[in-house]
N, C-alpha and C positions, 0 to 999 in steps of 0.2 A: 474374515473379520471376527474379531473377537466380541460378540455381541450377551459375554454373560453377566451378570449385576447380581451380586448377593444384597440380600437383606436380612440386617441382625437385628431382630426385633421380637414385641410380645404379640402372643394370639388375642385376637378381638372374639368372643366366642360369639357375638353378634353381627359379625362380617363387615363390617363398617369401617374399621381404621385398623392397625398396625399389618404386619405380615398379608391379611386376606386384602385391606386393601394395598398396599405394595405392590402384590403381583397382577393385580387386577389393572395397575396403572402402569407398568411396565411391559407388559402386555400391551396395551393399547401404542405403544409405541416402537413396538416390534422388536422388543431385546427378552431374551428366558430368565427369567429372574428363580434363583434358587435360594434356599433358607436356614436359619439357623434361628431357632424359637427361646428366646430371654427369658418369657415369662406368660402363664396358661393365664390370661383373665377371665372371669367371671361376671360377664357383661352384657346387658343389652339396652335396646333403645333408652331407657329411664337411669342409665348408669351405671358404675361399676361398684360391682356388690364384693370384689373379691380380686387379689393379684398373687397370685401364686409362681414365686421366681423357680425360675428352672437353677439346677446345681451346675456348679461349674464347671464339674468331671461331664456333665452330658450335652452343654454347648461346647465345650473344647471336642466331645466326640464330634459332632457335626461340624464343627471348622476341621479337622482333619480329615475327615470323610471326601467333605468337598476340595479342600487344596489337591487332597492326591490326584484328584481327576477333573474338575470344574475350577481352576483358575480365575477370579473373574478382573475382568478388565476397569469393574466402579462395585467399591463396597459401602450400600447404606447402609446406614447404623441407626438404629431407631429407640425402644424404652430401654433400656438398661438400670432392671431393678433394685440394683444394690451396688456398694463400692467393690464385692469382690467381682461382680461382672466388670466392671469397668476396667480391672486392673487385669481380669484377663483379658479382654478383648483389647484392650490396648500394648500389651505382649504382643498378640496375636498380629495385629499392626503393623506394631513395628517391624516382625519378625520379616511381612509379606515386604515392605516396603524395602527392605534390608535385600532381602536374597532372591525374589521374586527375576524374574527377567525382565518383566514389565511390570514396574508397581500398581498398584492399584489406585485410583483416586476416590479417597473417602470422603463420602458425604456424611454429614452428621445432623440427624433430626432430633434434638433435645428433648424427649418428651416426659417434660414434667408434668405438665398439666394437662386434660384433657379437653376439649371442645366445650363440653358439658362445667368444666371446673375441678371434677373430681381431680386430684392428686397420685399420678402412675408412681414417682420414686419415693424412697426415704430422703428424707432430710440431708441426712450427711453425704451424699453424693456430690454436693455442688462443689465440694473443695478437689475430689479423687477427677471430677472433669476436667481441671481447669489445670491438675499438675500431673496427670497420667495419659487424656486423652486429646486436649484440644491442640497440641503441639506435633498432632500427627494427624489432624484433620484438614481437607484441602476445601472444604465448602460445610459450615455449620447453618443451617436454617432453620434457626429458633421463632416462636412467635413472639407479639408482643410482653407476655406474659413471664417466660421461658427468657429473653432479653432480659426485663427486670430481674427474674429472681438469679441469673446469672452475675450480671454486671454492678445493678443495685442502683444504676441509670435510669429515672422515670421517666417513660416517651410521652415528652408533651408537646414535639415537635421536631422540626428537620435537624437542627443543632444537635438534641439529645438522642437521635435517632446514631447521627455519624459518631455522637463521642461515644455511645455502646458499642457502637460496628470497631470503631479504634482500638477499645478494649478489648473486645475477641480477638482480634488481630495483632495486636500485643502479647496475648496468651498466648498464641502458636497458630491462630488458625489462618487458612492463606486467605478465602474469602468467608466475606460474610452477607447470607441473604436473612433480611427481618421480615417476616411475614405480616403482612399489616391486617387482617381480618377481624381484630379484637381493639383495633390501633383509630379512637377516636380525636380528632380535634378539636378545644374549646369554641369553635367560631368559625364563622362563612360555610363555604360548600363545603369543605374538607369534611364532615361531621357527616354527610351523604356518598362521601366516598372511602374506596378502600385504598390507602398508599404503601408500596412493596417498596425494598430498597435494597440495591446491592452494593456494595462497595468490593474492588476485585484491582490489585496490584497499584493501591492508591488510588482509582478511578473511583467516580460515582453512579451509580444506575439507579432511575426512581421510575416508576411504574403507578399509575393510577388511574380507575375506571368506578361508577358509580356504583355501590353496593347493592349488591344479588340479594335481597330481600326475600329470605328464604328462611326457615328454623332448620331448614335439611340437611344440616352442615358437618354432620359424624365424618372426621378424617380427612376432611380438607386439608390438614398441615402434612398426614402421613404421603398421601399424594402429592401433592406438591413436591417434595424431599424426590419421590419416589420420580415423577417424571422430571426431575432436576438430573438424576442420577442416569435414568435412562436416554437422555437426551447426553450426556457426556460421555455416554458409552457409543454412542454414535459418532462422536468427533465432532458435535454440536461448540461454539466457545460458550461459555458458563453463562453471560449474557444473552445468547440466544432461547440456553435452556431455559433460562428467567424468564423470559417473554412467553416460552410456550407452555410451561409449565401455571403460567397466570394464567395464559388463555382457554386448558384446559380444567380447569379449576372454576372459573366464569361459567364456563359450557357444564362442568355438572352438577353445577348451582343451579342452573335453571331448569335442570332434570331431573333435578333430586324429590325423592318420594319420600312417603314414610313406609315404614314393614312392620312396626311397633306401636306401642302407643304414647313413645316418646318422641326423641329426636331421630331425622333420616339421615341415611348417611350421602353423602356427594355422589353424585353419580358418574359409572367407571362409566366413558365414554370411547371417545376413538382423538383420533391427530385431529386439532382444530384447524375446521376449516370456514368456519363462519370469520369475516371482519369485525365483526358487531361482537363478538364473545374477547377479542384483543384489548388489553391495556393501552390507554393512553402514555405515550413517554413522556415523560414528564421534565421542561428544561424552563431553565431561567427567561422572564421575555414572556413564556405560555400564560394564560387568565390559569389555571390550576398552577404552575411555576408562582405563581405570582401571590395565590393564596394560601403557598407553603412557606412567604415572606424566605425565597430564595435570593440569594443576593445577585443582582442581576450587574455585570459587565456593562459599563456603557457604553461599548458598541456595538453592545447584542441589538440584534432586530428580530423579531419574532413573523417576517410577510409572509404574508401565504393568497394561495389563492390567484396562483399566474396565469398566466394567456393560455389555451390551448391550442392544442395542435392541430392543422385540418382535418386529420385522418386519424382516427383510433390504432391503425397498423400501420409502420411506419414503414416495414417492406426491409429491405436491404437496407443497411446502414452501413457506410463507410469510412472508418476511420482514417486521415491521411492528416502528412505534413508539409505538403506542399503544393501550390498554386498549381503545381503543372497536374498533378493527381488527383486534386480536386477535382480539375477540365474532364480530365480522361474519365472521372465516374460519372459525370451529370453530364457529357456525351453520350454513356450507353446507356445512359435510362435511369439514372440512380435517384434517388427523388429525396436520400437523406444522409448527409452526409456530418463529419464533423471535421476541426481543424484543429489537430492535434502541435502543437510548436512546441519544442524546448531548446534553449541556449539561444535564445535571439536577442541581442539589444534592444533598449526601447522604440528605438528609430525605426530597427528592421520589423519587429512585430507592428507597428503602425499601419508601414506601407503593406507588408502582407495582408493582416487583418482587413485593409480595406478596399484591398484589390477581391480577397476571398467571397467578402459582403457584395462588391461589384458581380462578381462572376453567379454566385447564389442563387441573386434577384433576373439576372439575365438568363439563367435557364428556370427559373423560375421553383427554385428545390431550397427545401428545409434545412441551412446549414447555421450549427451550435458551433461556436467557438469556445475551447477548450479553456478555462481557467479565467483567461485573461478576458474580467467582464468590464473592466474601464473602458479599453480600447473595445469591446463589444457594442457598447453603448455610446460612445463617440462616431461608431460608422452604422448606426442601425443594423444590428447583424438581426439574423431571424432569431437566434436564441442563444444559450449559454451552459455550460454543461460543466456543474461543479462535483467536486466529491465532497465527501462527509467532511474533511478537516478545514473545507472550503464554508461552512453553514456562521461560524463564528465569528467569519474576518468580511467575509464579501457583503457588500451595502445590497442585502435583498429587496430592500424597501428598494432602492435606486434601478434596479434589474426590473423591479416590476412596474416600477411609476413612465421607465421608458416605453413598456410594450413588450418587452423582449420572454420570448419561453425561457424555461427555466427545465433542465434534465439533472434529473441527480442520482449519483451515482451509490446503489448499496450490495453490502456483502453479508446477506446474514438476516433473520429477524428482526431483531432489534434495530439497524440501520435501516430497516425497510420501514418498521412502524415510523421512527426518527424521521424517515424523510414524509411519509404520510403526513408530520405536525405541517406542513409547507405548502402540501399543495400543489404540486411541479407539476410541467407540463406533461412530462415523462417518466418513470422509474425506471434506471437499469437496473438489472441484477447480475452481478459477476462475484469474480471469476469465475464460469463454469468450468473451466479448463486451466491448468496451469499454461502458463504465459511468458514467453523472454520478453516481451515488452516491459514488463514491471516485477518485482516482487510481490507475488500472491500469496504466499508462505503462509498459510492455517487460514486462508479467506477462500480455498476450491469449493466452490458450491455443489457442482456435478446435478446430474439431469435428475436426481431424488429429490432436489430440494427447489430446485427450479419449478418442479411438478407443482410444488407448493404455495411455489410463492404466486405465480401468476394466476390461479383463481381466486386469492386474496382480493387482488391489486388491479385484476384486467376489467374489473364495469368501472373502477374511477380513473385510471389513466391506459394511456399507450405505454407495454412495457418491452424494456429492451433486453436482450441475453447480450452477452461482453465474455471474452476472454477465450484465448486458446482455440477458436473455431475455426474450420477448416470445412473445404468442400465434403470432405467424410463423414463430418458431426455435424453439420448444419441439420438436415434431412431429421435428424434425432431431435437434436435440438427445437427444430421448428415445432415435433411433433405435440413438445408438452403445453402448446397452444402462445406460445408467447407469443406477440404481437411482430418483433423484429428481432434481426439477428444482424449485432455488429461484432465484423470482421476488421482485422488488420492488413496481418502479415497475407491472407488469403488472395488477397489482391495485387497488392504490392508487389507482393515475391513469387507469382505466378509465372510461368514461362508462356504463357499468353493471355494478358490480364481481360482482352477481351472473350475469350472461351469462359475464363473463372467468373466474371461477372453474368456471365447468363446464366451458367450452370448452380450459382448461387442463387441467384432469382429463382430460379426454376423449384433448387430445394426449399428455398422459403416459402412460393405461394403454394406446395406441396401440403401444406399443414392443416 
């Protein structure tokens, strides 16, 4: 794996932000970050006394230095002190994105302004950005300040937040993260908190959590950028890296010192693992949604807060499509099953659905029915098991006013906070594995991120692992401490499905 990330950027000769802090954030997320230096500043905690741009014959030598031999897989791009940096490093660019074998995806951190106020570029740069470089950027993360002097869009709210993001995206850039840490609201809570915003192939991502009340804030934006970049070097989607990129940015906020006798700088930390250091997501329906005067759907429902489960470990979980497979699992012992259907009429999904609910309660096991929460809640099933495209349409209020659990399905960070706003009875995390059951195509999680996600998530619910598991991987699987492990085909397609059911039990309670 291709795990190298350059950063073109200037020296902090105070260690706090550009380049020193870069690698110090890239690092913590376990990618080599290599360098090419813009520009020597002359800076410490009380601000920048001096910016001394590097020539362009001696950043073009260290971009060819490293092409010959360190290829990287994510190039961040950080001060860029004048128009002719810009017009080289955008050559350079296109050059890689042109011939390269594997282009590279560039990040761009805008750094006009500093934390402190001070001013990194010249003036005339804002025009050489906008028709040299940003038409070859694949993720620009400007802050609020760096948005205005860009766009010329004042953020006074969500409307003028997306129509800036539109205008970058207009210019050439693919996505656009606004970093909100400078970004206040006239009114309500919003003016106690900090709101991030991504907009990425026409979607929208908003992020918000109550401001780190700290001055120790040197290089917050250079970080950020930086663990954006490093998390996309990992095969993170850009939405993920937005979430963890907040969350460690939070965490060293609250660790941040001084070394000076001015401003500190954010503190390099490590992969966040605290839940309490995560962004709130932020969606139409939510009290924070609601005080960004987000325009809310009228079928959104915002419920949360569902039934629990008996048992914090749900054990063996078995996915199945039929009445007879269901029997056969809560015969040998299965205590949690699901009912998976597709292509049934409404007729036929009735009588199933309420023969499944019949058989459930008669062995006395924990069985969700797959999608279908009407018929769920017409026959009392035990619970209901939606995926993410599922949060918008299905009457949560109605799922919860019945009784009925509620399991939700996530892939990724950000769907994992998402489902957090709810409250479920359950969290799964999948795909850990590729899968013929479905298309899983850029949602593999695999057992590195699984690690992660269930310390998050396992003191407030029972969580499940989903996808591609097999008697061979359970054993692994179980080991990163998740609560249950649903299987499919494991079962099903077993040439003696009662051997495979033990031997699955047996790796589960192994953990």
């Amino acid at each position: 794996m291709n795990n190298l990330v350059w950063t073109i950027a200037g020296s902090d000769s105070g260690g706090g932000a550009g380049i020193q802090a870069d690698i110090k954030a890239m690092q913590s997320f376990g990618v080599h970050g290599c360098t090419a230096i813009t520009a020597l500043t002359a800076q410490n905690s009380l601000g920048v006394e001096a910016i001394n741009a590097v020539s362009t014959d001696i950043i073009e030598s260290q971009l060819l230095a490293l092409e010959k031999d360190m290829q990287a897989k994510v190039i961040k791009i950080g001060m860029l002190a004048n128009v002719q940096q810009i017009q080289l490093i955008s050559e350079h660019i296109r050059h890689y994105k042109a011939k390269w074998a594997t282009p590279p995806v560039v990040v761009y951190d805008p750094v006009a302004i500093a934390s402190s106020g001070d001013s990194l570029t010249e003036e005339d740069t804002v025009s050489a950005i906008k028709e040299c470089l940003l038409p070859l950027v694949d993720v620009i993360t400007p802050n609020t300040h760096e948005t205005q002097l860009l766009t010329g869009v004042y953020l006074i709210g969500p409307s003028a937040v997306q129509a800036a993001a539109n205008k970058l995206i207009q210019w050439g850039a693919k996505a656009v993260v606004i970093k909100g840490g400078h970004w206040d609201y006239p009114s309500g809570y919003c003016i106690d908190y900090c709101i991030n915003h991504l907009t990425e192939n026409g979607e929208q991502y908003w992020l918000g959590n109550e401001k780190v009340h700290t001055p120790h804030n040197h290089g917050t934006g250079c970080s950020m950028a930086s663990v954006i970049a490093a998390c996309l070097a990992k095969d993170y989607p850009l939405k993920d890296a937005f979430i963890l990129a907040k969350a460690y940015i939070n965490q060293g906020l609250k660790a941040a010192v001084r070394y000076g006798e001015g401003i500190g700088p954010v503190a390099q930390t490590a992969f966040p693992i605290n839940l309490a250091d995560y962004p709130q997501v932020i969606e139409p329906g939510s009290w924070l949604g609601d005080e960004l005067d987000f325009d809310v759907p009228l079928e959104f429902n915002m419920a949360a807060d569902f039934a629990r489960c008996e048992t914090n470990s749900l054990g063996l979980y078995a996915v199945v499509d039929s009445i007879d497979w269901l029997e056969r699992c809560f015969q040998q012992g299965i205590q949690t099953a699901q009912l998976r259907v597709k292509d049934k009429t409404e007729t036929e999904l009735d009588t199933l659905i309420a023969q499944a609910v019949e058989l459930g309660k008669h062995y006395q096991a924990q069985l969700f029915i797959n999608d279908h929460w009407q018929l769920a809640i017409k026959h009392g099933a035990y619970g209901v098991h939606l995926g993410q495209e599922d949060l918008t349409h299905a009457n949560l209020a109605a799922i919860k006013q019945a009784g009925l659990r509620l399991g939700l399905s996530t892939h990724g960070f950000y769907e994992m906070l998402r489902a957090h706003n709810y409250r479920p009875s359950y969290m799964a995390f999948g795909a850990i594995y590729a899968t013929t059951t479905k298309d899983m195509s850029g949602q593999i999680q695999g057992l590195e991120k699984l690690s992660k996600f269930v310390p998050l998530m396992q003191d407030d619910y029972p969580t499940v692992a989903i996808g591609g598991i097999d008697l061979a991987r359970a054993t692994a699987v179980a080991s990163t401490g998740v609560g249950s492990v649903a299987v499919v085909r494991a079962i099903t397609q077993a040439d003696d499905y009662v051997q495979a059911i033990n031997e699955l039990q047996a790796a589960v309670r192994k953990k």
